[in-house]
C-alpha positions as semicolon CSV with decimal commas, in nm:
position;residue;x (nm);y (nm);z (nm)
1;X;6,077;-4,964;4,029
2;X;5,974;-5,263;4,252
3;X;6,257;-5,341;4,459
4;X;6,264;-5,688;4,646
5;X;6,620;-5,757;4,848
6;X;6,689;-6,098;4,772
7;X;6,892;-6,226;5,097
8;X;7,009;-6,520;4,853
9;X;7,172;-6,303;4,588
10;X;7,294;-6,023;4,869
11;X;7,497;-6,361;5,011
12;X;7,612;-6,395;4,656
13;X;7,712;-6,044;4,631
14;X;7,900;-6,002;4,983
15;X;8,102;-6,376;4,890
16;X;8,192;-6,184;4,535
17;X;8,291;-5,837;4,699
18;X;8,520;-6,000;4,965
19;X;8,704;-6,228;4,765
20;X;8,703;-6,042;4,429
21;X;8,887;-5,756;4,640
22;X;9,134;-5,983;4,828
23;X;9,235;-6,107;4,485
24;X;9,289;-5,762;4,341
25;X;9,456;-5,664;4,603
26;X;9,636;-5,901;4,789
27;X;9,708;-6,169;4,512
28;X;9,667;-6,022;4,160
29;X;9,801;-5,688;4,147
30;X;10,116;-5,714;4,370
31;X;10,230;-6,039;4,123
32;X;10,191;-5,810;3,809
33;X;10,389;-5,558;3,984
34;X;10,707;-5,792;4,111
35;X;10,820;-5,861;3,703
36;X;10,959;-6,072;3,523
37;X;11,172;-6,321;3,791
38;X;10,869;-6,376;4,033
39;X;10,638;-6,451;3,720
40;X;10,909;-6,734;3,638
41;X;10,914;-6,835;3,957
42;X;10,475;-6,851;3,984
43;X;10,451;-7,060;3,650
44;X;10,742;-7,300;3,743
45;X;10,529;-7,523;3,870
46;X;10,388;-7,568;3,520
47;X;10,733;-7,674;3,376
48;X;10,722;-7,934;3,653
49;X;10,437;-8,062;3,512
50;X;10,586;-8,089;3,184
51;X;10,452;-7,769;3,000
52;X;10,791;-7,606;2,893
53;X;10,665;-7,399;2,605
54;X;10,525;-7,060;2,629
55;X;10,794;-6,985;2,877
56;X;10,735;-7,030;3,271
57;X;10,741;-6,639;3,268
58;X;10,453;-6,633;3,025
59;X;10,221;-6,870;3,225
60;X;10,316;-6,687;3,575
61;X;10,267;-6,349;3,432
62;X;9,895;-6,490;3,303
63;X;9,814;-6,618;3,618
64;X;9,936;-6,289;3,775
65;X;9,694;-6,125;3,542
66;X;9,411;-6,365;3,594
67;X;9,418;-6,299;3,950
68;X;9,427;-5,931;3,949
69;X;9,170;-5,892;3,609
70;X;8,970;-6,154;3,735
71;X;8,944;-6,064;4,105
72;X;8,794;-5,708;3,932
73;X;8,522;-5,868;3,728
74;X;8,393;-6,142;4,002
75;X;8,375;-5,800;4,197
76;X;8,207;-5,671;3,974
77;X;7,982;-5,944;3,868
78;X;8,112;-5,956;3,535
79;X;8,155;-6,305;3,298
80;X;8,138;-6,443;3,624
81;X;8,106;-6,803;3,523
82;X;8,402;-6,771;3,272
83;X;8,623;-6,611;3,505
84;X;8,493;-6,845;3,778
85;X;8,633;-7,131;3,547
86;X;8,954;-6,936;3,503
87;X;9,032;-6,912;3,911
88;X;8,896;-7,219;3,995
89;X;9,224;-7,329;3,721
90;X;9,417;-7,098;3,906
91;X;9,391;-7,203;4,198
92;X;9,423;-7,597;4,094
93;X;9,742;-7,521;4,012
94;X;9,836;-7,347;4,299
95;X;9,721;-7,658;4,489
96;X;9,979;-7,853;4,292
97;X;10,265;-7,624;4,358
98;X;10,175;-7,652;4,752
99;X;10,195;-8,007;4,731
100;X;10,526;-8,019;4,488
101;X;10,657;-7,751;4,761
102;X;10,641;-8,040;5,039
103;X;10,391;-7,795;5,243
104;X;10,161;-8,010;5,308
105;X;9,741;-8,000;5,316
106;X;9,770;-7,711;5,593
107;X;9,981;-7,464;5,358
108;X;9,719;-7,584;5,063
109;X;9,387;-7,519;5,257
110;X;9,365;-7,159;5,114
111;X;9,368;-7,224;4,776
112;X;9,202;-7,551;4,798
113;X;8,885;-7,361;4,957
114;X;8,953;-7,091;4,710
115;X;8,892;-7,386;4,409
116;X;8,563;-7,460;4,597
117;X;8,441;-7,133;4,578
118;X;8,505;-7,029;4,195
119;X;8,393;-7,384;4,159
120;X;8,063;-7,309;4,290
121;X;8,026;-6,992;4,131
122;X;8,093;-7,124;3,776
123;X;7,763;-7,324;3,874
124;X;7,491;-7,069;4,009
125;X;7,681;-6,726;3,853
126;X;7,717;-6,364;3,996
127;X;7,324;-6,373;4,144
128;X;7,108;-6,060;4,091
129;X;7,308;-5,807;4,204
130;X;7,543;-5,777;3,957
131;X;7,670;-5,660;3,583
132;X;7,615;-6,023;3,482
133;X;7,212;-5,941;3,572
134;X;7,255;-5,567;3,506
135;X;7,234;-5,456;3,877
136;X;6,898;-5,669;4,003
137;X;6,549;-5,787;3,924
C-alpha cells in the first residue's frame, strides 16, 4: 500500500475530530440526557417562529439528537455532507434563538462560526481520511 499524507485532508480530519467531539460531548449528549423540560425549552425558539406542531419538546429533543448523533458521524467521517447540512440547520437556529434572547452578536459568535463550518463541509465533504472515503487514497 502506497501511502501519501495529504496535509489538505489531515486539516480536514483534525477540523472534523475537534468539533465532531465537542459536539458529542459538550453539546449533544448532555441535552439528550437533561429530558423532557430542557428539550421544550431548546425547540421553543421554533414555536416563536411559528412552528407549533410536532411539539417544542419534539423539535428540541431532535436537535438534542442531531447534535450528539451527528457530532459522532462528522467524527467519524460519516454522511458528512448530509449531516453537515443538518448542523449547519442546527446551528441557524440557534443563531435565531441568540438573537430572540436579546444576547446580542457576541453571545451568537459561536454558533454563527459553527454555521460556517458545517457550511463549508457540506461543500468539500469529510476529505480522505475518513469512512466517507473508506480511510484514505
Amino acid at each position: 500500500m502506497n501511502f501519501k499524507l495529504n496535509i489538505s485532508d489531515l486539516g480536514l480530519l483534525l477540523i472534523r475530530v475537534m468539533v465532531g467531539v465537542m459536539f458529542i460531548f459538550v453539546h449533544g449528549y448532555p441535552k439528550l440526557a437533561s429530558g423532557m423540560g430542557d428539550w421544550a425549552k431548546l425547540g421553543s425558539v421554533l414555536v416563536s417562529l411559528g412552528v407549533l406542531w410536532p411539539p417544542a419538546a419534539f423539535w428540541g429533543f431532535c436537535a438534542a439528537l442531531t447534535e450528539a448523533l451527528g457530532g459522532l458521524l462528522f467524527f467519524l467521517g460519516l454522511f458528512t455532507r448530509p449531516v453537515a447540512c443538518l448542523l449547519f440547520v442546527v446551528m441557524v437556529v440557534a443563531v435565531i434563538f441568540h438573537f430572540k434572547a436579546g444576547e446580542g452578536l457576541a453571545e451568537a459568535s459561536h454558533a454563527i462560526e459553527l454555521a460556517g463550518v458545517f457550511l463549508g463541509f457540506s461543500f468539500v465533504g469529510a476529505g480522505a481520511y475518513s469512512l466517507d472515503q473508506g480511510g484514505g487514497k
